[in-house]
Biopython code that builds the backbone (N, CA, C, O; Angstrom):
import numpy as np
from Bio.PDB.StructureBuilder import StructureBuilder

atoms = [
    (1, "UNK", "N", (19.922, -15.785, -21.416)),
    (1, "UNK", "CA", (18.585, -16.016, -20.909)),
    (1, "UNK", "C", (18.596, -16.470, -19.456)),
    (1, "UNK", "O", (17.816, -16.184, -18.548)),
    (2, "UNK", "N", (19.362, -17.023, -19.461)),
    (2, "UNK", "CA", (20.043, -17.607, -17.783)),
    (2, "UNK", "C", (19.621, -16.131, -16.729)),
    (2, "UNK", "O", (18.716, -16.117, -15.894)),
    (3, "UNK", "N", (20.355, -15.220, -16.990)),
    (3, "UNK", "CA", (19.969, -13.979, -16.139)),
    (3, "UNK", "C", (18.606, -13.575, -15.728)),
    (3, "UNK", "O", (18.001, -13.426, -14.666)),
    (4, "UNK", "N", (18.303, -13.427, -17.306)),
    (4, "UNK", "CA", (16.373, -12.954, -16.717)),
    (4, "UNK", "C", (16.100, -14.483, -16.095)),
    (4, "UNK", "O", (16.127, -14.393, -14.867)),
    (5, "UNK", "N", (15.864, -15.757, -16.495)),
    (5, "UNK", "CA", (15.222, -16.044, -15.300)),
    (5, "UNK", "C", (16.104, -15.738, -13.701)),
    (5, "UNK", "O", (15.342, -15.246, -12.870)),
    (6, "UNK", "N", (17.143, -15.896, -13.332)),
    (6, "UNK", "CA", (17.235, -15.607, -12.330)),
    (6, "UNK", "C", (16.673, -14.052, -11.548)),
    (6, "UNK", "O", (16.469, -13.801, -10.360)),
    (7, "UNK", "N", (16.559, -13.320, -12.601)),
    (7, "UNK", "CA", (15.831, -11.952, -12.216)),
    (7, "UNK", "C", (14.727, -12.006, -11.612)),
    (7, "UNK", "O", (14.340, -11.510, -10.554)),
    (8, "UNK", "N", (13.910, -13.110, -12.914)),
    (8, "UNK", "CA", (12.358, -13.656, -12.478)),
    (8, "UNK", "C", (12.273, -13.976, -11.081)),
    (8, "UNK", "O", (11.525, -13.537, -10.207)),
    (9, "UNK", "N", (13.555, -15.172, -11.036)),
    (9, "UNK", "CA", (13.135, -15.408, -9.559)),
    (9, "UNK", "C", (13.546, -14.743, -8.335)),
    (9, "UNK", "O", (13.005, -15.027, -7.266)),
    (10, "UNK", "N", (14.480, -13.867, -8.426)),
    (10, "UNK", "CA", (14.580, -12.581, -7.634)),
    (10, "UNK", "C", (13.096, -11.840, -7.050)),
    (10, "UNK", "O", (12.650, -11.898, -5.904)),
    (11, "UNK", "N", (12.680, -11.338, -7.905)),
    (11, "UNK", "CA", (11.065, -10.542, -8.611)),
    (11, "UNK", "C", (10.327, -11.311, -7.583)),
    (11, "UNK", "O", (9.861, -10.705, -6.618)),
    (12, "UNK", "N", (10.126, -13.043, -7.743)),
    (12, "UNK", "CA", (9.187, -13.698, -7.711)),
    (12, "UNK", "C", (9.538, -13.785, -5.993)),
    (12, "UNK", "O", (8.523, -13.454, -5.381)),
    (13, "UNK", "N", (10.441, -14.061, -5.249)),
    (13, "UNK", "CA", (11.150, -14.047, -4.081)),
    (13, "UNK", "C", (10.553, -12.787, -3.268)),
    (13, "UNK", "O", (9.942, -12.907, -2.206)),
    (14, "UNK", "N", (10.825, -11.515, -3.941)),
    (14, "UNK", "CA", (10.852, -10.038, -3.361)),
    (14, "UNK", "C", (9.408, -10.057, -3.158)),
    (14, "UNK", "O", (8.924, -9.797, -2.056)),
    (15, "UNK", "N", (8.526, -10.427, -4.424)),
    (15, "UNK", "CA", (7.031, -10.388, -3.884)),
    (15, "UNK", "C", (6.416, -11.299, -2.628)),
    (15, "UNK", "O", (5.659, -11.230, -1.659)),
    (16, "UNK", "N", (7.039, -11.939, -3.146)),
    (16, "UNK", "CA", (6.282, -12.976, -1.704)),
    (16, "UNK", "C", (6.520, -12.476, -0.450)),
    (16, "UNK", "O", (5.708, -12.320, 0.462)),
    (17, "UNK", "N", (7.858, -12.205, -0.475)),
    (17, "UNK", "CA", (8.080, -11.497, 1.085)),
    (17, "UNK", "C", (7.533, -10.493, 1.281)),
    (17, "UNK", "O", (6.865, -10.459, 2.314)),
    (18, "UNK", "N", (7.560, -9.213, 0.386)),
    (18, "UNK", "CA", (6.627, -8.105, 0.490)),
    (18, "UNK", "C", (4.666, -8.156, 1.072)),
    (18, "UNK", "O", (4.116, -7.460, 1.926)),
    (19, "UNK", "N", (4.039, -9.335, 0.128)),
    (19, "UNK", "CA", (3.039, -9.696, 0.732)),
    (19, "UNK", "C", (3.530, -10.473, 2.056)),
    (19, "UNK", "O", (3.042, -10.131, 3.133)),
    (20, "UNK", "N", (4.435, -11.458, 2.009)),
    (20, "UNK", "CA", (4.890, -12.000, 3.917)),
    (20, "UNK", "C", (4.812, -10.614, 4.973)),
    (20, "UNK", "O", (4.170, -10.638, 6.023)),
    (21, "UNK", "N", (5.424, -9.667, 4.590)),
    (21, "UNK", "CA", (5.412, -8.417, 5.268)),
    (21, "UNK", "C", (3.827, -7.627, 5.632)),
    (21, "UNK", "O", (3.453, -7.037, 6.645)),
    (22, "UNK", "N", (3.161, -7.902, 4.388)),
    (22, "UNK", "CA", (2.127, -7.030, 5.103)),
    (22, "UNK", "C", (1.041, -7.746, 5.391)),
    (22, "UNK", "O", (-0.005, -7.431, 5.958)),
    (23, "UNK", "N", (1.466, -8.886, 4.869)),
    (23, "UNK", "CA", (0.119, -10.182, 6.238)),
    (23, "UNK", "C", (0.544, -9.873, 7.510)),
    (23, "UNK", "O", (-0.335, -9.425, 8.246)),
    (24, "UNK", "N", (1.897, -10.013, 8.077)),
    (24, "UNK", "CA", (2.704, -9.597, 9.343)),
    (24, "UNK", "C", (1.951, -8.277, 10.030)),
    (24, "UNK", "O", (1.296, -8.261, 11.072)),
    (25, "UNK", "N", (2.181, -7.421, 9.325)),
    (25, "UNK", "CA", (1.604, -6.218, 9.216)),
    (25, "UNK", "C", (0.452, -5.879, 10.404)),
    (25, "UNK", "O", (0.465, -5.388, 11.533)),
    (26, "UNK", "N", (-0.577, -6.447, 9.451)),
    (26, "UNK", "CA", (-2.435, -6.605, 9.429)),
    (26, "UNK", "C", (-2.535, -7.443, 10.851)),
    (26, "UNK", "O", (-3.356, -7.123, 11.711)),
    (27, "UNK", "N", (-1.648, -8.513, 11.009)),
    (27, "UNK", "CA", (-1.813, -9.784, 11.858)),
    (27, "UNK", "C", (-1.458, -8.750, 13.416)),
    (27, "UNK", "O", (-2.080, -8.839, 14.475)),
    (28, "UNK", "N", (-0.228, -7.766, 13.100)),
    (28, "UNK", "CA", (0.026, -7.125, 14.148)),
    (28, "UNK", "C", (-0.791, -6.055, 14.977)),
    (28, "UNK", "O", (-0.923, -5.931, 16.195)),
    (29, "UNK", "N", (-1.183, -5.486, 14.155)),
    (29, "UNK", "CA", (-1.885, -3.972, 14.493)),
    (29, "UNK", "C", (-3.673, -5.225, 14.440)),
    (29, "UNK", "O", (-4.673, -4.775, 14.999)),
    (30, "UNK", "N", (-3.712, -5.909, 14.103)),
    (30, "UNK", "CA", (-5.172, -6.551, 15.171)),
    (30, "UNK", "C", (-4.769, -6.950, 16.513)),
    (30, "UNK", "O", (-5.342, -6.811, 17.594)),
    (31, "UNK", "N", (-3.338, -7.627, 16.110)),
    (31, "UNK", "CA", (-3.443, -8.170, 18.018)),
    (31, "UNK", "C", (-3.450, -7.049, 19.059)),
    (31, "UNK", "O", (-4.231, -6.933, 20.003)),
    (32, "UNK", "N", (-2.029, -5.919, 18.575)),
    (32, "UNK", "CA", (-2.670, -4.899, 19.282)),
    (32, "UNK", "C", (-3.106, -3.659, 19.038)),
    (32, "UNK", "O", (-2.516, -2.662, 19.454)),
    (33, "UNK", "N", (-3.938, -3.634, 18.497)),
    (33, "UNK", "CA", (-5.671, -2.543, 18.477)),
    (33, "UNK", "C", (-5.057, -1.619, 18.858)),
    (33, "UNK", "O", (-5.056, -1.460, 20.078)),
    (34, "UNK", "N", (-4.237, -0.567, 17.959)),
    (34, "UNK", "CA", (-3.873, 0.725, 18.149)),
    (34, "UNK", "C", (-3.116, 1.219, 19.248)),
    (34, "UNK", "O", (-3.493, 2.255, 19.795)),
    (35, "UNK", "N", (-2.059, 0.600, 19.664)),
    (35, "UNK", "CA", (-0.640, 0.172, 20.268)),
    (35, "UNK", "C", (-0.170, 0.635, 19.611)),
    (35, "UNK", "O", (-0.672, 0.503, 18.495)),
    (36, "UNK", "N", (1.035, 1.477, 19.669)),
    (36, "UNK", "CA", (2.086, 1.557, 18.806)),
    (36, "UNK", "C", (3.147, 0.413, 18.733)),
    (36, "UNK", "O", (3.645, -0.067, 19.751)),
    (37, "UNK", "N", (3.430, 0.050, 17.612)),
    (37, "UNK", "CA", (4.264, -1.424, 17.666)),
    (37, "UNK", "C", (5.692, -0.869, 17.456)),
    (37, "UNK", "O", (5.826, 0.153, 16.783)),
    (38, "UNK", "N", (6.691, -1.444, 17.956)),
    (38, "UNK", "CA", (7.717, -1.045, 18.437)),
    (38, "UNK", "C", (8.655, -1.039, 17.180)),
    (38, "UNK", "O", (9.659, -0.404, 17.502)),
    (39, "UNK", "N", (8.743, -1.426, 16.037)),
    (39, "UNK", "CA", (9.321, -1.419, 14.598)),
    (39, "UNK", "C", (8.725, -0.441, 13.689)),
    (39, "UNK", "O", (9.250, 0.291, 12.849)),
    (40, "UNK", "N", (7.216, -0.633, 14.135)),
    (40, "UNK", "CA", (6.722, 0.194, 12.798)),
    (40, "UNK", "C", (5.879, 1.539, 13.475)),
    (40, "UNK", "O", (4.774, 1.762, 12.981)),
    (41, "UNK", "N", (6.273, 2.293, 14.401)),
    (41, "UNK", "CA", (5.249, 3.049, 15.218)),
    (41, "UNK", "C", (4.080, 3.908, 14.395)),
    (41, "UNK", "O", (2.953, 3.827, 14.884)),
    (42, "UNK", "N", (4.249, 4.817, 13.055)),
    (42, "UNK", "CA", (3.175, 5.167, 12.646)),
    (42, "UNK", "C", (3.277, 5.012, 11.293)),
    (42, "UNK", "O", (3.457, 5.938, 10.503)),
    (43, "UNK", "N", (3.133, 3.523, 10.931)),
    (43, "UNK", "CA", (2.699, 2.853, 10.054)),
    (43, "UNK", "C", (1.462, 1.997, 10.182)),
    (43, "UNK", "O", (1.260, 1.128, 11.030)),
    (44, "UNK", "N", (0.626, 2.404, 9.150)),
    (44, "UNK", "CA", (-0.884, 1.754, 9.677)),
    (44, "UNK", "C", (-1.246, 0.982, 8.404)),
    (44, "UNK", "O", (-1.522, 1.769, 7.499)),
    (45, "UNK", "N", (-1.336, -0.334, 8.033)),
    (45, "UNK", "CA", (-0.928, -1.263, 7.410)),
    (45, "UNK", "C", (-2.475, -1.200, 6.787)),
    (45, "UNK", "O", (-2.683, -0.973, 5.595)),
    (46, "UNK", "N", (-3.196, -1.360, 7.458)),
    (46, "UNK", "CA", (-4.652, -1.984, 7.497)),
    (46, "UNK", "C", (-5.397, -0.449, 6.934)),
    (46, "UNK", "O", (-6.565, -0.506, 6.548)),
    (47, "UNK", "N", (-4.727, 0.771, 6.917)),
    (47, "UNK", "CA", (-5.611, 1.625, 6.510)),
    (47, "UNK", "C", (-4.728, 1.825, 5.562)),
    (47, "UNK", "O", (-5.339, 2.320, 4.615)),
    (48, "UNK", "N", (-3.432, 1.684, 5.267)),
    (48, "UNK", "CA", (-3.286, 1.540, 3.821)),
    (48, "UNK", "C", (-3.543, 0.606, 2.534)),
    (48, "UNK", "O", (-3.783, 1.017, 1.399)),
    (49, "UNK", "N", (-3.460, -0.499, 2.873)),
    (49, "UNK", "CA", (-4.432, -1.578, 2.359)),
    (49, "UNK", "C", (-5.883, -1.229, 2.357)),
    (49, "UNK", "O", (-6.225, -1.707, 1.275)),
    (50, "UNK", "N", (-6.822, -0.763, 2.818)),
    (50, "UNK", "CA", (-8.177, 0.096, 2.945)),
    (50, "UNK", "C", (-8.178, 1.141, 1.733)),
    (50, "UNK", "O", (-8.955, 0.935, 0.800)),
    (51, "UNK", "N", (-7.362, 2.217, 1.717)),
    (51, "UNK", "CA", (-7.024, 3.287, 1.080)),
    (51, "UNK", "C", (-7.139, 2.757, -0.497)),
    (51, "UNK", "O", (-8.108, 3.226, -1.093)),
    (52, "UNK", "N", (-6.264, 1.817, -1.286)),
    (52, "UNK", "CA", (-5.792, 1.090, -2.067)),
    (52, "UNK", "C", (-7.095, 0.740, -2.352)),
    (52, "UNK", "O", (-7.597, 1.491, -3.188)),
    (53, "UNK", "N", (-7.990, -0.344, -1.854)),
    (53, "UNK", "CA", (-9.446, -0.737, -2.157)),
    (53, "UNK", "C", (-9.866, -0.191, -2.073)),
    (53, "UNK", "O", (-10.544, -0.605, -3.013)),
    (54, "UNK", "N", (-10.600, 1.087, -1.659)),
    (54, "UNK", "CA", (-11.258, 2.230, -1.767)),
    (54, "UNK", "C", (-11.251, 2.859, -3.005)),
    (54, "UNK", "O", (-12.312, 3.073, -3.590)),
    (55, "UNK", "N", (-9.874, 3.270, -3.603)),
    (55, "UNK", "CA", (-9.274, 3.890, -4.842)),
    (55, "UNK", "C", (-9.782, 2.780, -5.851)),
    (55, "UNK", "O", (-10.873, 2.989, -6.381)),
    (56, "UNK", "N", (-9.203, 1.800, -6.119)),
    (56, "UNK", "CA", (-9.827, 0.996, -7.049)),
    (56, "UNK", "C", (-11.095, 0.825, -6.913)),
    (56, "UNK", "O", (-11.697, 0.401, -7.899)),
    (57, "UNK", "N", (-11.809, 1.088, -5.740)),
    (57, "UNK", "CA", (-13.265, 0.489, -5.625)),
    (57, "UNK", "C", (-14.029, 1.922, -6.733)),
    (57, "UNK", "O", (-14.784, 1.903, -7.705)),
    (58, "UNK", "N", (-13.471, 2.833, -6.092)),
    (58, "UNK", "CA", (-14.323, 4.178, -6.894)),
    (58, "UNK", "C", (-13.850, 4.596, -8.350)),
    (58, "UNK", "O", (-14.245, 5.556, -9.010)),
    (59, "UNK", "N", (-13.196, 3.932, -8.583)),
    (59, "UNK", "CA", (-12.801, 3.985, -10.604)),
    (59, "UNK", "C", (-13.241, 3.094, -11.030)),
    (59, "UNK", "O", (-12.644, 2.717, -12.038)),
    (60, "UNK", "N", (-14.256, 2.368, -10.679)),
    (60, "UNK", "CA", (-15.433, 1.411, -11.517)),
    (60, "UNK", "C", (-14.650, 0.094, -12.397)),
    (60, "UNK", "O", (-13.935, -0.804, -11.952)),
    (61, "UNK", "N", (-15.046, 0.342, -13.660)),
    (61, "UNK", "CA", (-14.667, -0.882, -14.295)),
    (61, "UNK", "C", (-12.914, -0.580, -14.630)),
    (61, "UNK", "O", (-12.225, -1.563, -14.904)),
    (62, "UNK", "N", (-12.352, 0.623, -14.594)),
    (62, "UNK", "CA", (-11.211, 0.985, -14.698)),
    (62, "UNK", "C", (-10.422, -0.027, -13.430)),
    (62, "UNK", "O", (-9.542, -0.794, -13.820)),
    (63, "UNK", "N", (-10.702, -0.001, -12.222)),
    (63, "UNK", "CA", (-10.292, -0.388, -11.214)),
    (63, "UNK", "C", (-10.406, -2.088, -10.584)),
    (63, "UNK", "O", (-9.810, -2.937, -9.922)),
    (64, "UNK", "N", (-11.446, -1.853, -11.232)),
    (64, "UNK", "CA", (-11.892, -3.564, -11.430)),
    (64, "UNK", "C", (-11.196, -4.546, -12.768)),
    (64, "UNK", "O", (-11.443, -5.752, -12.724)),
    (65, "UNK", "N", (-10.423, -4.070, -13.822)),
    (65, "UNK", "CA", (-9.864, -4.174, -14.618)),
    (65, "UNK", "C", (-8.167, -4.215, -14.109)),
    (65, "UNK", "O", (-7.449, -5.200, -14.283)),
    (66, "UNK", "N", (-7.721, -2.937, -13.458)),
    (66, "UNK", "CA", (-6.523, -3.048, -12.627)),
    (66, "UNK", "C", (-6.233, -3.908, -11.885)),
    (66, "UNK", "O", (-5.070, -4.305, -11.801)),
    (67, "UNK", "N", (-7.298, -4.444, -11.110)),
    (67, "UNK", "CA", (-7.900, -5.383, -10.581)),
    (67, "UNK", "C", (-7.164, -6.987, -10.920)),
    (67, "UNK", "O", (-6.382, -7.802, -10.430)),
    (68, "UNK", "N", (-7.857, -6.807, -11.871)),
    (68, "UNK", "CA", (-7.676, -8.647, -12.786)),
    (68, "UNK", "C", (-6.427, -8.490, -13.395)),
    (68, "UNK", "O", (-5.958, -9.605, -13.620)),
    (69, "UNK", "N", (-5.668, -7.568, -13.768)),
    (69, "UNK", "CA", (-4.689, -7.876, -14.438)),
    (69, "UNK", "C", (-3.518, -7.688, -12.860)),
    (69, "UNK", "O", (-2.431, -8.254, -12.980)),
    (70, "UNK", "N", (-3.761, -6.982, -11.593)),
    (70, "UNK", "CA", (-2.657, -7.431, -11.112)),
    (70, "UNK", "C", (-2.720, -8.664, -10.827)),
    (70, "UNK", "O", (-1.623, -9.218, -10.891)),
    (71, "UNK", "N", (-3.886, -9.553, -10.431)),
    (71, "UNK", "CA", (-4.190, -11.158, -10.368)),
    (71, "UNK", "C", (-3.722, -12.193, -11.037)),
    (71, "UNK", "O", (-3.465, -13.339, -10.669)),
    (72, "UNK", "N", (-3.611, -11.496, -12.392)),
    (72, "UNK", "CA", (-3.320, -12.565, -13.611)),
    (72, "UNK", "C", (-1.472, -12.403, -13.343)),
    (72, "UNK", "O", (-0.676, -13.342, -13.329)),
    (73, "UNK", "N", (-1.121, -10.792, -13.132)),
    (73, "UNK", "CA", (0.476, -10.889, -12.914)),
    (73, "UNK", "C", (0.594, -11.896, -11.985)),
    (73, "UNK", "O", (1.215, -12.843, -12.469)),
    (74, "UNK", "N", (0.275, -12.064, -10.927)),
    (74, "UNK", "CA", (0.407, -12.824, -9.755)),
    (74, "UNK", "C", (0.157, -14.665, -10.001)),
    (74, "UNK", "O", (0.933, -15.461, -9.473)),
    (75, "UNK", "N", (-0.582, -14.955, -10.540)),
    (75, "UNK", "CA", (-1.258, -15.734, -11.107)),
    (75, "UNK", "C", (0.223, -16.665, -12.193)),
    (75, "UNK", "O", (0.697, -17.797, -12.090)),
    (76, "UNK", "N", (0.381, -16.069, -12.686)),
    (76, "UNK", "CA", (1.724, -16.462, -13.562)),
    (76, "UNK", "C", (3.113, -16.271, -13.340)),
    (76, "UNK", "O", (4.084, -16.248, -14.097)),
    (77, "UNK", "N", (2.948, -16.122, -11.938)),
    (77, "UNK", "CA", (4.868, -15.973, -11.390)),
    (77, "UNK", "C", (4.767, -17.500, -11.278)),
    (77, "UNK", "O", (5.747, -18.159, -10.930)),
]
sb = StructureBuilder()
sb.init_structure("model")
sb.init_model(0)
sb.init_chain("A")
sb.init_seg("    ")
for serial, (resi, resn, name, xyz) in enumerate(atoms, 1):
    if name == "N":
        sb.init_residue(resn, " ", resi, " ")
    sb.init_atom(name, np.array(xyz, "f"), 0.0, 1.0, " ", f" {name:<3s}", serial, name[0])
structure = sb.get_structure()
């Protein structure tokens, strides 16, 4: 049992940084307003995050349901 939790907290580690990454992201491409940024040149953070809410926004209670349960995953790391 020792393993899975250390997995858990692997999991729980990888997410955080992944969201650390695309707050970074969002924070970048506002400061500079369609600059190409020198790491990520045509990666567009803020219209993929857009894209994502859009998709869930237009599958109704399906999406709004996807919704709450990735929250609740998140919610219980």
């Amino acid at each position: 049992m020792d393993i899975l939790a250390q997995i858990k907290k692997w999991a729980a580690a990888l997410a955080e940084a992944g969201v650390s990454v695309i707050a970074l992201g969002i924070v970048l491409e506002v400061l500079f307003k369609g600059v190409a940024i020198p790491f990520m040149p045509s990666i567009s953070v803020i219209g993929n995050v857009t894209a994502i809410v859009t998709a869930l926004g237009s599958q109704g209670l399906v999406g709004l349901v996807a919704v709450w349960i990735l929250y609740h995953i998140w919610q219980s790391k």
